[in-house]
C-alpha positions in Angstrom: -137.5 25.2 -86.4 -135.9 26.7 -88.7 -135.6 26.3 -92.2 -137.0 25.1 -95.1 -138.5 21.5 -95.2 -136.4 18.6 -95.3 -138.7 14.9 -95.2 -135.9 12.2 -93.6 -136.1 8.9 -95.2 -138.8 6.8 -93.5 -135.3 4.6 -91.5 -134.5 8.0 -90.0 -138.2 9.0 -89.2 -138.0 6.2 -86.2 -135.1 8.0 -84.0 -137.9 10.5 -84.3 -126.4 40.5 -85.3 -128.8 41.6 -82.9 -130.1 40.4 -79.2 -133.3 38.4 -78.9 -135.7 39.9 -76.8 -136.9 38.3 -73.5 -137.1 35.0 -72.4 -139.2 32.9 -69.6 -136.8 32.5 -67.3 -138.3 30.5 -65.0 -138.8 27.6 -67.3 -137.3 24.0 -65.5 -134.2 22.5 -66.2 -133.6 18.8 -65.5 -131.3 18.3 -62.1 -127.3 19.1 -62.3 -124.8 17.1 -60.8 -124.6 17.4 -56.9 -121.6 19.6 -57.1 -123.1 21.6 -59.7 -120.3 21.1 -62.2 -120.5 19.0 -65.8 -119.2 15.9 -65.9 -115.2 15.4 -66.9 -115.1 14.2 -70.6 -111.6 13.5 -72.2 -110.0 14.9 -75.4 -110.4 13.0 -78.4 -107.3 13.8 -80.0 -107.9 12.5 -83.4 -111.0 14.5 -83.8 -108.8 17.6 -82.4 -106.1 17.3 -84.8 -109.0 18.3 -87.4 -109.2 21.5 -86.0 -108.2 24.7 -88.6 -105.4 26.2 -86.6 -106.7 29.3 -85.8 -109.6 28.0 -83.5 -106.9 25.7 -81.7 -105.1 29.0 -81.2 -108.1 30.5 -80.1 -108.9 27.6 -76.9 -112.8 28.3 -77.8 -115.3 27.8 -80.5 -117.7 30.7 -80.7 -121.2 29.6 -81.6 -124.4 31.7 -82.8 -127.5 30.8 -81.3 -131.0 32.2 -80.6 -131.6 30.8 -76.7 -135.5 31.8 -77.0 -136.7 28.1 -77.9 -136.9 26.0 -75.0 -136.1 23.3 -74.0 -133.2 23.2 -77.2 -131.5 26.3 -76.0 -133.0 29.1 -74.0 -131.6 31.3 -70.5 -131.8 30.5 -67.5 -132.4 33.3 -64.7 -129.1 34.4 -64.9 -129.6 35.1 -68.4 -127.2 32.5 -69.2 -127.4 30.4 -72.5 -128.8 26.3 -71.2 -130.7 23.4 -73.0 -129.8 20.0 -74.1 -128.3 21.3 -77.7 -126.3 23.9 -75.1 -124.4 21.2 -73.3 -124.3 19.3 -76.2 -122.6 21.9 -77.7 -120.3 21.9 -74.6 -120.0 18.6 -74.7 -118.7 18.3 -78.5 -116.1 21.4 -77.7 -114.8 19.8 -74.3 -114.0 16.6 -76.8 -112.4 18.9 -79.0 -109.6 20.0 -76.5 -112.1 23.6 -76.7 -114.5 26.0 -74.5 -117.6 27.9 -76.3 -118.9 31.0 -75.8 -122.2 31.7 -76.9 -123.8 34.8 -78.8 -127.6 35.1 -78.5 -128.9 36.4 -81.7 -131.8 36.3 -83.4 -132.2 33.3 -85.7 -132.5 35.3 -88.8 -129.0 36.6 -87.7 -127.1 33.4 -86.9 -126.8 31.9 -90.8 -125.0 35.3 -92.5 -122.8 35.7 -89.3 -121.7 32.0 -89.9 -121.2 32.6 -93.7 -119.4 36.0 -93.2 -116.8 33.9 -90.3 -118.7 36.5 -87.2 -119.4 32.9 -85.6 -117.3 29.5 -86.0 -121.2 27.8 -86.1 -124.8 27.7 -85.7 -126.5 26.4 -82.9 -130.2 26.8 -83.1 -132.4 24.0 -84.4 -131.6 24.7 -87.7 -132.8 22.2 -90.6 -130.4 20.6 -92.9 -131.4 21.2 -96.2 -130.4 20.8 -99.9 -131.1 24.6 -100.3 -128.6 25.2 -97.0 -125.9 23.2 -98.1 -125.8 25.3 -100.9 -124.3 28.3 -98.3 -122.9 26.1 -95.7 -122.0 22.8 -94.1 -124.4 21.0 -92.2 -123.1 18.8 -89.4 -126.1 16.7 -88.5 -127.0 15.5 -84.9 -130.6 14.7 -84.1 -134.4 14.9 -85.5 -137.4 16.4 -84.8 -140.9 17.2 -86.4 -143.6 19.5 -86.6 -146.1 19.2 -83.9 -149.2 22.1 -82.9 -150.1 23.0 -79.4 -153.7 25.1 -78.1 -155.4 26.8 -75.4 -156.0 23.8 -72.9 -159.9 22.5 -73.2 -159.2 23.6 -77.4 -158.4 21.5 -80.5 -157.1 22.3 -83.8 -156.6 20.2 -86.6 -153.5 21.4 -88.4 -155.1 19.9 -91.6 -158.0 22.2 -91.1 -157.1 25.5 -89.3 -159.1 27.6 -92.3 -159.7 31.0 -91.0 -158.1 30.4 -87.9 -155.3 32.7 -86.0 -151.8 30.8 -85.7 -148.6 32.0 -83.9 -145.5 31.0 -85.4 -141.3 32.4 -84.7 -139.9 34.3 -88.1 -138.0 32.3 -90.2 -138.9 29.3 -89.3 -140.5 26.1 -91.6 -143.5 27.1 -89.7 -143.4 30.0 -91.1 -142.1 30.1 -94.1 -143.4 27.2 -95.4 -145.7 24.5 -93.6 -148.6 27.3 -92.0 -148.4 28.9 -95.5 -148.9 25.8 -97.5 -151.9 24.5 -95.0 -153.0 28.8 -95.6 -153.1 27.9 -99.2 -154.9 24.7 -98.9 -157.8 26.6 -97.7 -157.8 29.2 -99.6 -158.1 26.9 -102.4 -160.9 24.6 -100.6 -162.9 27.6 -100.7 -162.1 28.3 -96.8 -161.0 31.3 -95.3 -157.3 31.2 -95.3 -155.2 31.0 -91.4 -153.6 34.5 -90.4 -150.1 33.7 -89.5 -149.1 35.8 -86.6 -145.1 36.0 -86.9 -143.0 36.5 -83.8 -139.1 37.3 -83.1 -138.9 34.6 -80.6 -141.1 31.4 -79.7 -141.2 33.0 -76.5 -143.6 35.7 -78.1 -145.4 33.4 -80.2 -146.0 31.0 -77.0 -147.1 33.7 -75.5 -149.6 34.9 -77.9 -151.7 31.7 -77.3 -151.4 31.6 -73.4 -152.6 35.2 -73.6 -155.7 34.5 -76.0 -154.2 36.2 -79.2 -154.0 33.6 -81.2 -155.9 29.7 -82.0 -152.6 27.8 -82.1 -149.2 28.0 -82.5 -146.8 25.5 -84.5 -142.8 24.8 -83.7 -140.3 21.9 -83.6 -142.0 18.9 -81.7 -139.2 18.8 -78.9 -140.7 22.4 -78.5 -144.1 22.2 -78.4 -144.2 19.2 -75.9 -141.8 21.0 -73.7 -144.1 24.2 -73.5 -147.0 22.3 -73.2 -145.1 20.4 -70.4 -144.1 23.9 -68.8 -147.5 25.8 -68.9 -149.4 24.6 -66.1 -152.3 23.4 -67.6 -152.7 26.3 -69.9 -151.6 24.7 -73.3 -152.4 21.1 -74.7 -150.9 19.4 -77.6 -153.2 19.7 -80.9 -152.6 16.5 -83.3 -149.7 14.4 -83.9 -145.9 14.9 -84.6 -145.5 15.4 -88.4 -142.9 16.1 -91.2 -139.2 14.7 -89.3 -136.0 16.7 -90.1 -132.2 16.6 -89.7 -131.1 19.0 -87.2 -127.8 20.6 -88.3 -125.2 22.9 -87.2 -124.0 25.2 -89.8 -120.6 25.7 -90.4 -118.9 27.9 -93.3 -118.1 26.1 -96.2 -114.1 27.3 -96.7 -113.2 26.7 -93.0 -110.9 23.6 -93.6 -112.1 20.9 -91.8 -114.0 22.6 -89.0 -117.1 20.4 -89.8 -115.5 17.2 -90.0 -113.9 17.9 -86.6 -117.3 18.5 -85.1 -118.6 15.3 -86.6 -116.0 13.5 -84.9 -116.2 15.3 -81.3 -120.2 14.4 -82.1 -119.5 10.7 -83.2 -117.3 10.5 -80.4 -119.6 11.3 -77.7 -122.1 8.8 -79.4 -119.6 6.1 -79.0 -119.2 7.2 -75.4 -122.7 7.3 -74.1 -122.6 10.7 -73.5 -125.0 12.1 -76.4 -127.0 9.6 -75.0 -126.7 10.5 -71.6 -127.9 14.2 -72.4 -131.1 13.8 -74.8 -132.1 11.5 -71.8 -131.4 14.1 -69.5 -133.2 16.1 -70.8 -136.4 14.0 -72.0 -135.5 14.3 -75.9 -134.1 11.0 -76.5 -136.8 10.2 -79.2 -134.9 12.1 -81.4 -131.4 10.5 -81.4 -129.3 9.7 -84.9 -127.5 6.4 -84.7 -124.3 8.5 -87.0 -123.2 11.6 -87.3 -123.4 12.4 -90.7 -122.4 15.8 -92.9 -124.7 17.4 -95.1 -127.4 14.3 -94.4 -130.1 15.9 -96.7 -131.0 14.4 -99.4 -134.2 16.4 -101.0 
């Protein structure tokens, strides 16, 4: 989603305060385990001696996140916040000797509450970028590009939208940046430039091409395929996967060593198989990091 552009080197290119509003609940979620409860995952107790004391004190590690973008982190029908960067998430805590508890928010939100110590980190598909780590610290843990999706039996060439209607969620590199540069493009071809329809959540914005009120929409290629996957027919996928990023969770800069204790819960559950394990899960795998790095950005 969600931030300003960041182009990974072409090695990583391979492993290619407010309430949101609503969310499809009935979207699928991959299979639990038979007795319904996640799988037992030990303490890695040289990552948890990283912790800043407080959050030990505290038992849980509360996270910001905007659970509108599917199949990252959305609700399920109990309103309750699920995805692969979810149990992730959940994951990475229960390493950490830690529970989470999650505050939906709208992405906009999520970054100042961070900075101003509201939330202990991010968790919402944010980009790691050089313009970022300026404000925070980015803990890195997967990729993903841009991709474009369209009314089934419709094709768009995101190179050539001119005069076109595309739905996008606020804040994100789709809108800030990509759909205004390709905008610009046309306008300067001579073309009629694309009329970016801005949404609070990808839930809107998805919503606004199922419903015929916009040509096309644009969003994180984990999130396009999975809408595509969940609309029964009614969306297609509109041109290849483009532009890879670092996905990162924020983290304040002055919290001690909160970020490198994430990066080793995260490296940890590498080692194990259980990052793995999940992005499998969950059909994202293509995305995988081979380290966990901080602040991975490099332009």
């Amino acid at each position: 989603m969600r931030a300003r552009r960041f182009l990974l080197p072409a090695a990583l290119m391979v492993g290619a305060l407010a309430l949101t509003g609503c969310v499809n609940n009935e979207v699928a979620t991959p299979d639990s385990d038979s007795d319904g409860s996640a799988p037992a995952i030990a303490v890695d107790d040289a990552a948890a001696a990283l912790l800043p004391d407080d959050i030990v004190e505290a038992g849980v590690l509360e996270i910001g996140t905007d659970a509108t973008y599917a199949p990252n982190e959305f609700k399920d029908a109990d309103g309750n916040p699920v995805g692969w960067e979810i149990e992730l998430a959940d994951a990475m805590a229960a390493k950490l000797g830690l529970t989470t508890n999650y505050n939906i928010a709208k992405f906009d939100n999520i970054l100042p509450a961070v900075i101003g110590a509201k939330y202990d980190l991010g968790l919402s598909s944010f980009f790691d970028t050089l313009e970022r780590q300026e404000q925070v610290d980015m803990v890195d843990y997967y990729t993903a590009g841009i991709q474009w999706a369209t009314p089934a039996g419709t094709t768009v060439d995101p190179d050539d939208a001119c005069g076109l209607t595309v739905a996008v969620q606020n804040g994100t590199t789709q809108a800030l940046d990509d759909v205004p540069a390709k905008s610009q493009a046309c306008v300067d071809a001579g073309k009629a430039a694309i009329e970016i329809l801005g949404y609070d959540t990808q839930d809107d914005a998805t919503a606004a091409v199922t419903l015929g009120r916009a040509d096309a929409m644009t969003a994180d290629s984990p999130v396009i395929q999975y809408a595509v996957k969940q609309s029964g027919g009614k969306l297609e996928l509109s041109g290849d996967v483009y532009s890879v990023f670092l996905y990162g969770m924020p983290v304040q800069k002055d919290r001690g060593t909160l970020a490198e204790a994430l990066q080793a819960s995260l490296q940890s559950l590498m080692d194990d198989g259980t990052y793995s394990e999940i992005l499998s899960k969950w059909g994202v795998e293509t995305g995988a990091i081979d380290s966990i790095d901080i602040n991975g950005a490099t332009e």
